[in-house]
gemmi code that builds the backbone of each chain (N, CA, C; Angstrom):
import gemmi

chains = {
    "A": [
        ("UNK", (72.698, 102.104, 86.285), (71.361, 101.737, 86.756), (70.955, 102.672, 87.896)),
        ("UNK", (69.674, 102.983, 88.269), (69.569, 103.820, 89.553), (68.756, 102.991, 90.114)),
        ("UNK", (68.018, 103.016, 91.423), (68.152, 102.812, 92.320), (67.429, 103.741, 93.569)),
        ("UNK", (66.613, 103.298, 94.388), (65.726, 104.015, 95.382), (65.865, 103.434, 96.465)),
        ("UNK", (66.257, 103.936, 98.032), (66.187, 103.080, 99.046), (65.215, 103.402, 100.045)),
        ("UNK", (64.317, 102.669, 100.613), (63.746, 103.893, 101.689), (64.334, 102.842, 102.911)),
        ("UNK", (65.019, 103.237, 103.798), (65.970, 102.669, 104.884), (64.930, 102.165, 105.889)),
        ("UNK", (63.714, 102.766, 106.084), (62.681, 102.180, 107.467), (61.523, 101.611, 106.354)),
        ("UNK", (61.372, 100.566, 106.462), (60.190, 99.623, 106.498), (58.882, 100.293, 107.320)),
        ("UNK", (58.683, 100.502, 108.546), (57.741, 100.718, 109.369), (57.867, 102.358, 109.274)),
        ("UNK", (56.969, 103.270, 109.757), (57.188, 104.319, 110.969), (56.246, 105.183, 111.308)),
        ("UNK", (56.267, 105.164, 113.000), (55.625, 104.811, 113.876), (55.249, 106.225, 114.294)),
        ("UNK", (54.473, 107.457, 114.167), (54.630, 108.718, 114.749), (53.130, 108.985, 115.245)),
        ("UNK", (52.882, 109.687, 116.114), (51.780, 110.198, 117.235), (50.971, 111.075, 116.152)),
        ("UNK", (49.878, 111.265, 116.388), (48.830, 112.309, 115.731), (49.471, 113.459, 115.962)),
        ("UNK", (49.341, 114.642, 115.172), (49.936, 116.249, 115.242), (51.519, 116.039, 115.594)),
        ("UNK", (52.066, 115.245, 115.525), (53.391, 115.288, 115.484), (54.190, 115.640, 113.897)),
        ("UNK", (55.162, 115.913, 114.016), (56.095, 115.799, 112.562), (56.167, 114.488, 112.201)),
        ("UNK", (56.495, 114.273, 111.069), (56.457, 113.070, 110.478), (57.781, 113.208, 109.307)),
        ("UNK", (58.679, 112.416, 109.339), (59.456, 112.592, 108.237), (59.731, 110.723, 107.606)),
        ("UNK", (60.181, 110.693, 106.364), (59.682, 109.342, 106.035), (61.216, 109.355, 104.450)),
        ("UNK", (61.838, 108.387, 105.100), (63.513, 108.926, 104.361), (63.190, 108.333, 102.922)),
        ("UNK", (64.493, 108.766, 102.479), (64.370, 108.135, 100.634), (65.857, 108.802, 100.109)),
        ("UNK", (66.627, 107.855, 100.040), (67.669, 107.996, 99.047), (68.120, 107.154, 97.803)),
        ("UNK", (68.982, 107.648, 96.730), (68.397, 107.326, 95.837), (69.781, 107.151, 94.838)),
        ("UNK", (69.817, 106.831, 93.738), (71.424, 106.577, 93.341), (70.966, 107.014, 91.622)),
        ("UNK", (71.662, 107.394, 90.595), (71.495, 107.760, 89.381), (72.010, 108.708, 88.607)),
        ("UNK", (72.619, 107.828, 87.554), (74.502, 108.247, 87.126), (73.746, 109.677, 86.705)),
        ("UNK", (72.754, 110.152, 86.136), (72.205, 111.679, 85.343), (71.716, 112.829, 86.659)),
        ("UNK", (71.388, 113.791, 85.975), (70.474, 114.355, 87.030), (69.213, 113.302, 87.474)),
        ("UNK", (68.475, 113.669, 88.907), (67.472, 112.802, 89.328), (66.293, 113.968, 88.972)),
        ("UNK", (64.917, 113.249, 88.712), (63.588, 113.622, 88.774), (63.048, 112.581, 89.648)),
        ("UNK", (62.889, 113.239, 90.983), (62.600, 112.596, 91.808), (60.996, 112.588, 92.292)),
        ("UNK", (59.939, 111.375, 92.935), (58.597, 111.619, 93.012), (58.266, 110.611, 94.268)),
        ("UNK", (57.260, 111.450, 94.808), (56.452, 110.485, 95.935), (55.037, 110.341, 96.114)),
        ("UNK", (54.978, 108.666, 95.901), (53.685, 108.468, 95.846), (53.239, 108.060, 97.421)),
        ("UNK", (51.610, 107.803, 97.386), (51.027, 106.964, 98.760), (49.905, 106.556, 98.175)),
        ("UNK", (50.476, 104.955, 98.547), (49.122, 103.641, 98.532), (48.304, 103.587, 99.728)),
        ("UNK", (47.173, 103.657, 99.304), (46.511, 103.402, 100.260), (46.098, 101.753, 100.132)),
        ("UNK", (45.410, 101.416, 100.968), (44.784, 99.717, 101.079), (43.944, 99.599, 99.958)),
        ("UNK", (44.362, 98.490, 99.077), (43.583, 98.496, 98.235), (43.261, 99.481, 97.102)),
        ("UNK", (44.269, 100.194, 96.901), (44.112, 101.238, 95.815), (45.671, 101.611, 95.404)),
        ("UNK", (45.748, 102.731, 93.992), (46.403, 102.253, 93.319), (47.457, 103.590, 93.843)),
        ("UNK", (48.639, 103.562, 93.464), (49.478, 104.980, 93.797), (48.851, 106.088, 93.486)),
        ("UNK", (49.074, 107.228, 94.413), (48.741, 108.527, 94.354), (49.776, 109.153, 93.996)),
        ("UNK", (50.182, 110.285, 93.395), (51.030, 110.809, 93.410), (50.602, 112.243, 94.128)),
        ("UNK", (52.201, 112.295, 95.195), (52.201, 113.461, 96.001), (52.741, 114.940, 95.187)),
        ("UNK", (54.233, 114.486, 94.882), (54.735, 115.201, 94.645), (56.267, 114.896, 93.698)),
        ("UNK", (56.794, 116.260, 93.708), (58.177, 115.774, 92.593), (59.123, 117.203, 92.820)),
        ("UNK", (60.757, 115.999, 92.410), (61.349, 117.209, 92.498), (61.963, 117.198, 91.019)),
        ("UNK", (62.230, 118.438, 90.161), (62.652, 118.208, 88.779), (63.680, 118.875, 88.777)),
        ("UNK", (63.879, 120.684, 89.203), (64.635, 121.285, 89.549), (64.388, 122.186, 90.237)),
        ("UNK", (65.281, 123.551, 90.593), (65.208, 124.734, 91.356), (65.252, 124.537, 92.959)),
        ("UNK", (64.181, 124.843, 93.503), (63.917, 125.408, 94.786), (64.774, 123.720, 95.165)),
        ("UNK", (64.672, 123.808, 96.283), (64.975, 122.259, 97.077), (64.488, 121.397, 98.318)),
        ("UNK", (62.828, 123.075, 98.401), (62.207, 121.729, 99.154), (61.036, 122.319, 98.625)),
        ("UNK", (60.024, 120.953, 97.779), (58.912, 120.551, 96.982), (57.758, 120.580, 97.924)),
        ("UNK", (56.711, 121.331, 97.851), (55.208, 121.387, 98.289), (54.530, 120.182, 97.478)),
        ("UNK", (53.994, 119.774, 98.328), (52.471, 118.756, 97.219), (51.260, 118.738, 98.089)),
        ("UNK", (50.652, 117.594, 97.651), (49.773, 117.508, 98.101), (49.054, 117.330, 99.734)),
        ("UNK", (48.062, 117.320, 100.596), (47.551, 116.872, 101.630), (48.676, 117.487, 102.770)),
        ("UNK", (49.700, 118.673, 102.344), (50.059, 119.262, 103.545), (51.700, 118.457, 103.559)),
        ("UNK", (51.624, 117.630, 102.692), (53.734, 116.779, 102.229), (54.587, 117.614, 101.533)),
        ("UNK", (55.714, 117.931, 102.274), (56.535, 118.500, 101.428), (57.744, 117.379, 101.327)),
        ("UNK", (58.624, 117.829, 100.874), (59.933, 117.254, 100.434), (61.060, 117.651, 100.160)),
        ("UNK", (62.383, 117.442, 100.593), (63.559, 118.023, 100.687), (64.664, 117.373, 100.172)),
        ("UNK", (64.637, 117.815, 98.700), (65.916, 117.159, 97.868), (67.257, 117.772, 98.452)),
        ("UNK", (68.315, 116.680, 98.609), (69.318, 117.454, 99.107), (70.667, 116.234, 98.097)),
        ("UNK", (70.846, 117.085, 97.347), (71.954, 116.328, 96.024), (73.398, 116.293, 97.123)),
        ("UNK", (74.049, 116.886, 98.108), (74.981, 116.137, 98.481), (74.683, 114.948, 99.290)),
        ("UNK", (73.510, 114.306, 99.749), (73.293, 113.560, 99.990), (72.717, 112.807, 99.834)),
        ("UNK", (72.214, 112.840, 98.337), (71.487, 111.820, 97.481), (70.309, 111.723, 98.386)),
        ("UNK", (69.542, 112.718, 98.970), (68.387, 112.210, 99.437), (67.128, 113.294, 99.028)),
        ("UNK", (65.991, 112.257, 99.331), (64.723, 113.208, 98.976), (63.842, 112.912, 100.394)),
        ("UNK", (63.654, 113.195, 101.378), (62.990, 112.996, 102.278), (61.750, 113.537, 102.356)),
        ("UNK", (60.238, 112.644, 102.433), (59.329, 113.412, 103.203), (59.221, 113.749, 104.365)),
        ("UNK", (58.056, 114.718, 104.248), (57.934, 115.510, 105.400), (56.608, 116.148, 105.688)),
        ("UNK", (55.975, 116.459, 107.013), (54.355, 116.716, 107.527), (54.752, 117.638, 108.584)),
        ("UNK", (54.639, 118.505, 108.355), (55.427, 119.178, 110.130), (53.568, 118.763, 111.113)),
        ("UNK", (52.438, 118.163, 110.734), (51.363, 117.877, 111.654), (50.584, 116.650, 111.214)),
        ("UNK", (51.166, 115.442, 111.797), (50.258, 114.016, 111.001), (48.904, 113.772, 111.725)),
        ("UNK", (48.532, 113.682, 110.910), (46.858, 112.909, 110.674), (46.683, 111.430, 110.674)),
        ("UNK", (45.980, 111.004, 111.360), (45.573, 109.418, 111.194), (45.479, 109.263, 110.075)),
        ("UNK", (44.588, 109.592, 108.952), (44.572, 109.714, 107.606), (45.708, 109.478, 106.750)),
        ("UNK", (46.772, 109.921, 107.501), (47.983, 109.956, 106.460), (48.624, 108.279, 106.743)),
        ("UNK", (47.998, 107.582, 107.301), (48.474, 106.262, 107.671), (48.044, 105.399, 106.196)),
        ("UNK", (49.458, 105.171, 105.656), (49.778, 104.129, 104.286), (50.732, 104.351, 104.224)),
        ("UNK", (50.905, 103.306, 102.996), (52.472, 102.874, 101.941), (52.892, 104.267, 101.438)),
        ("UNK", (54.382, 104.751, 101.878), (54.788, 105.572, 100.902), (55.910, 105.136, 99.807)),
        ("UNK", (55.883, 105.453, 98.937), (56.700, 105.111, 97.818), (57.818, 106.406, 97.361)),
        ("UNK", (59.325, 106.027, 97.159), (60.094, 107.120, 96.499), (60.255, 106.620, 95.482)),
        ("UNK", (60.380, 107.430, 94.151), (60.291, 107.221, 93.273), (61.454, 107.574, 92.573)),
        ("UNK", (62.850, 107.304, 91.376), (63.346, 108.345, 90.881), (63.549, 107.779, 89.271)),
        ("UNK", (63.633, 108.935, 88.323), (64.084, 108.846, 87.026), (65.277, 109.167, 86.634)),
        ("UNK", (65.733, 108.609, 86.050), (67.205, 109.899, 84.999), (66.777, 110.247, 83.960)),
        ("UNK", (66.947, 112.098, 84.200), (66.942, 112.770, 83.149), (67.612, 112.678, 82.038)),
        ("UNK", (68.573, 111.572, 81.769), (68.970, 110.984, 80.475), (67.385, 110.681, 79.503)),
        ("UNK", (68.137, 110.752, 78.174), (67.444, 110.488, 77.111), (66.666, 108.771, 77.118)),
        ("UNK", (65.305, 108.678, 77.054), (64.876, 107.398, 77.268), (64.576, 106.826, 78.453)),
        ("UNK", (64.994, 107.303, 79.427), (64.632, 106.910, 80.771), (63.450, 107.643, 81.574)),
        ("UNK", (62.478, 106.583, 80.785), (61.166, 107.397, 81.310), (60.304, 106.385, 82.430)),
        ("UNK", (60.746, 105.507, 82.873), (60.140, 104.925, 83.827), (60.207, 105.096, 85.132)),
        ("UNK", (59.505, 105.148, 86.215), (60.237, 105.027, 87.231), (60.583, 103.909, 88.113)),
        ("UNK", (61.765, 103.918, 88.955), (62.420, 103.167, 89.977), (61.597, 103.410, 91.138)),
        ("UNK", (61.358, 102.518, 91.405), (60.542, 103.072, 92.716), (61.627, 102.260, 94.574)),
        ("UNK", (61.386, 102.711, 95.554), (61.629, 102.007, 97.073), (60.818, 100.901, 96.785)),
        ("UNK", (61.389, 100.326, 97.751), (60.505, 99.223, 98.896), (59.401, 99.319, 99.298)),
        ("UNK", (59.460, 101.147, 99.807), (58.145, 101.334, 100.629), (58.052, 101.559, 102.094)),
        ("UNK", (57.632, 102.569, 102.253), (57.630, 102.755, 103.980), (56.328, 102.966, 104.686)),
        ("UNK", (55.745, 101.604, 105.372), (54.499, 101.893, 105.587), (54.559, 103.351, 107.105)),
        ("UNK", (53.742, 103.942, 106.584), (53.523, 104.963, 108.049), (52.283, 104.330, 108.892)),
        ("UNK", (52.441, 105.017, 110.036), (50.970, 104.495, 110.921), (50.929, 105.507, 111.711)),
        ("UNK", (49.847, 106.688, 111.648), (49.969, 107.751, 112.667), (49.288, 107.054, 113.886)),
        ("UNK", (49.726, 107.530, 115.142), (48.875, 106.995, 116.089), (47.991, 107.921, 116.993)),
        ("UNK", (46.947, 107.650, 116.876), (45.831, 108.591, 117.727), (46.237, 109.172, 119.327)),
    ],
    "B": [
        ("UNK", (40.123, 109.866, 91.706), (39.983, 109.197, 90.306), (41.601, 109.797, 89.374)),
        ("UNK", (42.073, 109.095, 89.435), (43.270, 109.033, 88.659), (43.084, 109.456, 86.933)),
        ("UNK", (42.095, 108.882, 86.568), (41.547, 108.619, 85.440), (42.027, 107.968, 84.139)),
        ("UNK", (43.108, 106.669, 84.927), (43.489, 105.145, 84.468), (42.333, 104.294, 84.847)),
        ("UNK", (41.893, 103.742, 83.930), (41.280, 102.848, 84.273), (42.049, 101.006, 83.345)),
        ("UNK", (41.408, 100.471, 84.295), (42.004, 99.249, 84.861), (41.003, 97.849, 84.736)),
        ("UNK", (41.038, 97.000, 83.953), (39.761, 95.814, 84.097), (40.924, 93.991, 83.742)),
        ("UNK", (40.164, 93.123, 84.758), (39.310, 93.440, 85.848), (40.120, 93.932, 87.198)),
        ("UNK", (39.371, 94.040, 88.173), (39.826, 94.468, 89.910), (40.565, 93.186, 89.909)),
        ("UNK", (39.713, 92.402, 90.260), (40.100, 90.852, 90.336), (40.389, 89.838, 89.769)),
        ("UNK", (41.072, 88.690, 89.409), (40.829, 87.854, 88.772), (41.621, 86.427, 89.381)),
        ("UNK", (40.883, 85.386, 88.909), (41.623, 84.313, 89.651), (41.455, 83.050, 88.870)),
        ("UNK", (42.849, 82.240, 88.458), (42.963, 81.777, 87.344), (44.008, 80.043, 87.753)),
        ("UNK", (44.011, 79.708, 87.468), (44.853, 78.295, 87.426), (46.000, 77.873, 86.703)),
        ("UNK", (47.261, 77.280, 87.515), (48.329, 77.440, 86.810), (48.132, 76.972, 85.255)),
        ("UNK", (49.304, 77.563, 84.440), (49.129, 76.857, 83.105), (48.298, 77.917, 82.189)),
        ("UNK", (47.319, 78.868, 82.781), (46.232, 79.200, 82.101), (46.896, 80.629, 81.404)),
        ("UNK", (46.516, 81.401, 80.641), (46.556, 83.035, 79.685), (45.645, 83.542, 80.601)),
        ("UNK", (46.015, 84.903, 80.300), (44.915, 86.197, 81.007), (45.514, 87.169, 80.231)),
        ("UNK", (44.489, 88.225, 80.425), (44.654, 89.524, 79.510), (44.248, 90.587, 80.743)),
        ("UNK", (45.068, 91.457, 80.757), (44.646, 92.409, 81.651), (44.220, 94.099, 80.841)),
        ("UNK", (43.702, 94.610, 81.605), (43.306, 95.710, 80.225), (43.487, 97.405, 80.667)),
        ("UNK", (44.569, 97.983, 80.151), (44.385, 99.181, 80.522), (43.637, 100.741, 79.632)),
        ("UNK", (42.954, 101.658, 79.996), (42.793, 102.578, 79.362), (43.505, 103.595, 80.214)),
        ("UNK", (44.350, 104.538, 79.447), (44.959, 105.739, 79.786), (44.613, 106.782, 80.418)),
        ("UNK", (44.536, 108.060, 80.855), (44.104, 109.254, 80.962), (43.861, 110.019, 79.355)),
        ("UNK", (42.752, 110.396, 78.965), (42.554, 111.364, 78.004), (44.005, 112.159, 77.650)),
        ("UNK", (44.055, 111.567, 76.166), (45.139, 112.584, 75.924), (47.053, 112.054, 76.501)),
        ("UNK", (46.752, 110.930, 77.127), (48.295, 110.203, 77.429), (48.454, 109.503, 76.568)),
        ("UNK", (50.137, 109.520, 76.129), (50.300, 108.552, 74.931), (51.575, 107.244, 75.769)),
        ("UNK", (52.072, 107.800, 77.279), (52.265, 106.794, 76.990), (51.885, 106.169, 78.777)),
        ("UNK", (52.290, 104.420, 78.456), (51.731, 103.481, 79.728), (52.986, 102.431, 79.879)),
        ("UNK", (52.594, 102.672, 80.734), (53.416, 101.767, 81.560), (52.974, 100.320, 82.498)),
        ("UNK", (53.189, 99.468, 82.541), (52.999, 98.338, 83.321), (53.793, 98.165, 84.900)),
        ("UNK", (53.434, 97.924, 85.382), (54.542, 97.499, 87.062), (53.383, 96.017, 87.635)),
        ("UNK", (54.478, 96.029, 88.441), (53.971, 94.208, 89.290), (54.098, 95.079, 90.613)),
        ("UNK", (53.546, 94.258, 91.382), (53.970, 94.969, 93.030), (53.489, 93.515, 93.536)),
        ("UNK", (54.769, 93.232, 94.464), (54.378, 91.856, 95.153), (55.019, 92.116, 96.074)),
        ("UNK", (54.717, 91.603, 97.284), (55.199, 91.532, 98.856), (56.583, 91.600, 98.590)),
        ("UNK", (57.386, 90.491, 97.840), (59.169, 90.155, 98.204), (59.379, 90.547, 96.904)),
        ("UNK", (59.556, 90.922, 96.184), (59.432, 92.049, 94.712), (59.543, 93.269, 94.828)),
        ("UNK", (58.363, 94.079, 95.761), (57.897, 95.212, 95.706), (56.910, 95.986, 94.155)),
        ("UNK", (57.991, 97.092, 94.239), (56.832, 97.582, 92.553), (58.106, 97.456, 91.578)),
        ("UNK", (58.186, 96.425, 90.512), (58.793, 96.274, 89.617), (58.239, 96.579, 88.360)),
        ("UNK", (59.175, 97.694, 87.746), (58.834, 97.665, 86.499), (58.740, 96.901, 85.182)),
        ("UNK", (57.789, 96.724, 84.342), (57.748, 95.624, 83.737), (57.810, 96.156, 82.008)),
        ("UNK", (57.054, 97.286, 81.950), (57.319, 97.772, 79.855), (56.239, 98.709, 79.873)),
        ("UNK", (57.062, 99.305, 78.971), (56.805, 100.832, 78.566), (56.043, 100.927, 77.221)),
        ("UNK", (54.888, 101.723, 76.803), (54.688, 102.034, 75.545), (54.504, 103.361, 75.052)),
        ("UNK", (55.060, 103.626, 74.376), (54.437, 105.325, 73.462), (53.752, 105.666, 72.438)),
        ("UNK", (52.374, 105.312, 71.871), (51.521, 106.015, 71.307), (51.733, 104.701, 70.171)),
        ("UNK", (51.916, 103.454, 70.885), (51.900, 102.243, 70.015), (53.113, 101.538, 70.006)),
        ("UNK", (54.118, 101.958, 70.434), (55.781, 101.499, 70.212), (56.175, 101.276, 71.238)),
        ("UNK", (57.050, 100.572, 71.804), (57.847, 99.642, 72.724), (58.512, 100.471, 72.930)),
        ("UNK", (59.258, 101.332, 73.902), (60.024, 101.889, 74.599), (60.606, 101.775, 75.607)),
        ("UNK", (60.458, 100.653, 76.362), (61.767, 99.903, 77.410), (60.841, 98.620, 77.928)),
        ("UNK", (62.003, 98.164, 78.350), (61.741, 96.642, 78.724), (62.258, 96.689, 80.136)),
        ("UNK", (61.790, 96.031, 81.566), (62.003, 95.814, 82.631), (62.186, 94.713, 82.801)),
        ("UNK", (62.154, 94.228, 84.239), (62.058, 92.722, 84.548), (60.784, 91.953, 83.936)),
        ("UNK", (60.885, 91.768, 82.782), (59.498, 91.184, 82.542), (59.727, 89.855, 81.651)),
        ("UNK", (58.979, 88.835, 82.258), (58.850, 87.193, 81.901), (58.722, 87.443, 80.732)),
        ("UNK", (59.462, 86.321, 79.831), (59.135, 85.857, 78.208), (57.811, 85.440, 78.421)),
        ("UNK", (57.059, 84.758, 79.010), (56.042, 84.560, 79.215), (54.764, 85.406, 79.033)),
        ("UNK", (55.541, 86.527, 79.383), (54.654, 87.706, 79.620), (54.630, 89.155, 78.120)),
        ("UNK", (53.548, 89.216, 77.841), (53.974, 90.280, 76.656), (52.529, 91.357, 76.998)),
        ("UNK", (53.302, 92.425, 76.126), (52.304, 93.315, 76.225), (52.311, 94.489, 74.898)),
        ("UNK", (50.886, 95.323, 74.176), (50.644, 95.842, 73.462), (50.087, 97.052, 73.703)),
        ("UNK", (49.940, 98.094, 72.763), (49.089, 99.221, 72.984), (48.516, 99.494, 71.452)),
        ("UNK", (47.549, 99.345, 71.700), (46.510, 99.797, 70.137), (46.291, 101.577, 69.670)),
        ("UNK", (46.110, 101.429, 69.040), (45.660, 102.687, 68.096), (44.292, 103.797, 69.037)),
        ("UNK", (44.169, 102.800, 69.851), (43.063, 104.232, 70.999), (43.612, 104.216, 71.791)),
        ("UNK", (45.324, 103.883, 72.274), (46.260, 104.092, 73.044), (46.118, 102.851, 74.474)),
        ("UNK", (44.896, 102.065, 74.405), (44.559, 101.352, 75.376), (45.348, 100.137, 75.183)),
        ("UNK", (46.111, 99.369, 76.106), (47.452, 98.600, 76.596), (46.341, 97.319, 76.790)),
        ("UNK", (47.267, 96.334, 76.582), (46.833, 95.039, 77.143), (48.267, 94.466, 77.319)),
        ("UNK", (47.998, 93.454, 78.921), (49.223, 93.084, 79.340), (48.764, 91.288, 79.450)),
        ("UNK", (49.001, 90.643, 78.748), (49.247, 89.305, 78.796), (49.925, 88.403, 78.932)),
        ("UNK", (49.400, 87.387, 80.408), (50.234, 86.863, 81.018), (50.345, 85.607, 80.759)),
        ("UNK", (51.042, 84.455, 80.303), (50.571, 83.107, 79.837), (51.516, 82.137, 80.691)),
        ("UNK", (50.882, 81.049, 80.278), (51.844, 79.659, 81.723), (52.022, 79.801, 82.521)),
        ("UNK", (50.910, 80.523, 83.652), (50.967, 81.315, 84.781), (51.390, 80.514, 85.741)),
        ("UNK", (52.180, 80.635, 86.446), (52.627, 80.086, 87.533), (52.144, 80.712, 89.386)),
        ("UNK", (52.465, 80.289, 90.311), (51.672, 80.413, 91.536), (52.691, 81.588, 91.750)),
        ("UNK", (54.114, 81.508, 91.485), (54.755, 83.191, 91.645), (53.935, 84.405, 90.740)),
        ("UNK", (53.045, 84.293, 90.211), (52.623, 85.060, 89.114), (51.881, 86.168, 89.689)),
        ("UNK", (51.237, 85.383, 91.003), (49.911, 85.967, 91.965), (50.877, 87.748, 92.440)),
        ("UNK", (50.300, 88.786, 91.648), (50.518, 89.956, 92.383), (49.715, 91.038, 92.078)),
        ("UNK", (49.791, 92.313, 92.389), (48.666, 93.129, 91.786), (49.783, 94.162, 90.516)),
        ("UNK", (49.136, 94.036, 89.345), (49.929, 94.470, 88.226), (48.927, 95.642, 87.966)),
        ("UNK", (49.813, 96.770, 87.847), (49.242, 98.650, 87.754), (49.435, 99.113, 86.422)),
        ("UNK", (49.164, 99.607, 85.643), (49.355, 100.617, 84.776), (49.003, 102.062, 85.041)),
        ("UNK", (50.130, 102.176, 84.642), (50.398, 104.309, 84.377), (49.995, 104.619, 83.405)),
        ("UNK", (49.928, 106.073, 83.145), (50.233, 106.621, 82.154), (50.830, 108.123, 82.375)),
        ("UNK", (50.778, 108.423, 81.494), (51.888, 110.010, 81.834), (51.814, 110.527, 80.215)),
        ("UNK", (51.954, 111.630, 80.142), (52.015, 112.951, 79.121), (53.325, 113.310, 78.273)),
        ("UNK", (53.696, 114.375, 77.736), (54.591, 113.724, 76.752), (56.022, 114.526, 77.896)),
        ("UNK", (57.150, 113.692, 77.829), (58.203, 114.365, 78.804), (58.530, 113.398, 79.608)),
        ("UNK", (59.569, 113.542, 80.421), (60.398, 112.929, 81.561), (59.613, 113.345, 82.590)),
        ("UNK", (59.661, 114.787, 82.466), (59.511, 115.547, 84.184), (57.951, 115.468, 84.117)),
        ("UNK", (56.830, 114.689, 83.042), (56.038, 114.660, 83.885), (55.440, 113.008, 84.962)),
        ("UNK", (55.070, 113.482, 85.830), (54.634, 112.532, 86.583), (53.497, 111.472, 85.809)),
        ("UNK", (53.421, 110.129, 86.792), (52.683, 109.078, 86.253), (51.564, 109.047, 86.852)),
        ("UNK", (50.157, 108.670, 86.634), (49.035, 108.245, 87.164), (49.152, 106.932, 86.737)),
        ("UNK", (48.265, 106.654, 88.136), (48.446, 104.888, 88.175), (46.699, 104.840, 88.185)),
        ("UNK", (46.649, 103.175, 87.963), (45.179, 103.019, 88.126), (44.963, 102.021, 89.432)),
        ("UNK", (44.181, 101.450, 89.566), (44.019, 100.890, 90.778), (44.489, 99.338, 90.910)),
        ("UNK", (45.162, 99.017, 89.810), (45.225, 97.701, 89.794), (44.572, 96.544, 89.630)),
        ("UNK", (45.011, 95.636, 89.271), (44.178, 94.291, 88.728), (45.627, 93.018, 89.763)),
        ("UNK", (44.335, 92.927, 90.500), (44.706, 91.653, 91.783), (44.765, 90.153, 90.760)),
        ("UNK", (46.281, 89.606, 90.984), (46.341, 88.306, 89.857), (46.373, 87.240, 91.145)),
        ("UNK", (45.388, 86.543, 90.933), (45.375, 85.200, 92.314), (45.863, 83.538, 91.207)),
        ("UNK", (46.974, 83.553, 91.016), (46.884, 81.754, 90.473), (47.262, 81.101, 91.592)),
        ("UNK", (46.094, 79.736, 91.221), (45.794, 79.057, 92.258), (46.402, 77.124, 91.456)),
    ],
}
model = gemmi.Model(1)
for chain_id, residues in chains.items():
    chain = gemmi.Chain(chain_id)
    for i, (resn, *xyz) in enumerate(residues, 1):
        res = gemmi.Residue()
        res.name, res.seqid = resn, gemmi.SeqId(i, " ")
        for name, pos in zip(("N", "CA", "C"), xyz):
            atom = gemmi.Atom()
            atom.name, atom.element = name, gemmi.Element(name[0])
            atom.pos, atom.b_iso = gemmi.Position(*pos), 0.0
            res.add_atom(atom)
        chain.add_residue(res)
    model.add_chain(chain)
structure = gemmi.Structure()
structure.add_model(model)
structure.setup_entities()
C-alpha cells in the first residue's frame, strides 16, 4: 500500500521569506510524485510532479520541489512567499506499478503567509 | 478553469434520501476519478473509471456506486445517506498514462441534515 505524510498541519512563514512545506511518502514501486493547492472553496490545483530525472521539479506560481529517494521525501519549496500563496497544500503519490493510477494524497498542510 | 466540470456546487438532502452527483471530464480524458475530502478523513479515494470500465475501487460505501457513460461523463450516487455522508466529493480526470497528472473540478458540497 503507499502512503503520503505531510508531518506539519499548520505553517506559519512571513511575506518574502522562504517557505518550505514537507511531504514524505512510502511505495513498494517507483514513486510519481505531485503537489496540489486548495484554495477556499475551490477544487485542487495542480502544481507540479516528479516522474523522473532531474530531482528538483519547477511548477507553477514560482513552487519548486525536491524529490530526494534516500529519504522518501518530496518537499515544497518558494525561496519568496506571497500572501497569495496562503492555502491547503496537498502531496500526492502514485506507484508506477501496473494499475495504480490513482492518487494517495497527505492530510494537508495549511500555509498562511504573513504580511 | 480546470475544465472538470462538476453539478451541483451545493446540495442539501435528508438522511435516508439518494443523490446523484454529476461529473463531465476535460475534452478528450477517458479517465475519472471520484475522492471525498472531509475534515477527519481528509481526501479519500473513492473509484476509478476508464472510458466506461471500473478500474479500482477505494474506500467506498456499498451504499455508494458510481458509472461513466459513453460521452465519458461519471455519475456518483450516493443512497441511505447518513449525517457522516456530509463532505465535499471531487472528480478528476486525467489522460491516458500513470505519469500524467489529474485535474480536479471544484466539487459538489454534500450537507445531510
Amino acid at each position: 500500500a503507499q502512503s503520503v505524510a505531510q508531518p506539519e498541519d499548520q505553517v506559519n512563514v512571513a511575506e518574502g521569506n522562504p517557505l518550505t512545506v514537507k511531504c514524505t511518502y512510502s511505495v513498494s514501486g517507483n514513486p510519481y510524485l505531485f503537489w496540489y493547492v486548495q484554495y477556499p472553496n475551490r477544487g485542487l490545483q495542480f502544481l507540479l510532479k516528479y516522474i523522473t530525472g532531474d530531482n528538483l521539479v519547477k511548477g507553477s506560481y514560482g513552487f519548486e520541489a525536491e524529490f530526494n529517494k534516500s529519504q522518501t521525501s518530496f518537499h515544497l519549496k518558494k525561496p519568496s512567499a506571497l500572501v497569495s500563496d496562503s492555502a491547503l497544500y496537498f502531496c500526492a503519490v502514485k506507484n508506477s506499478g501496473a494499475g495504480s493510477y490513482q492518487l494517495t494524497f497527505g492530510k494537508g498542510t495549511k500555509l498562511s503567509v504573513i504580511p | 478553469d480546470s475544465g472538470v466540470t462538476q453539478t451541483p456546487k451545493h446540495l442539501i438532502t435528508a438522511t435516508g434520501q439518494r443523490v446523484t452527483l454529476r461529473c463531465s471530464p476535460r475534452s478528450g480524458d477517458l479517465s475519472v476519478y471520484w475522492y471525498q475530502q472531509s475534515l477527519d478523513q481528509g481526501l479519500q479515494f473513492l473509484i476509478h473509471y476508464y472510458n466506461g470500465e471500473e478500474r479500482a475501487k477505494g474506500n467506498i460505501l456499498e451504499r455508494f456506486s458510481a458509472q461513466q457513460f459513453p460521452d465519458l461523463h461519471s455519475e456518483l450516487n450516493l443512497s441511505s445517506l447518513e449525517l457522516g455522508d456530509s463532505a465535499l466529493y471531487f472528480c478528476a480526470s486525467s489522460g491516458q498514462g500513470t505519469v500524467t497528472e489529474a485535474f480536479f473540478g471544484q466539487g459538489t458540497r454534500l450537507t445531510v441534515v
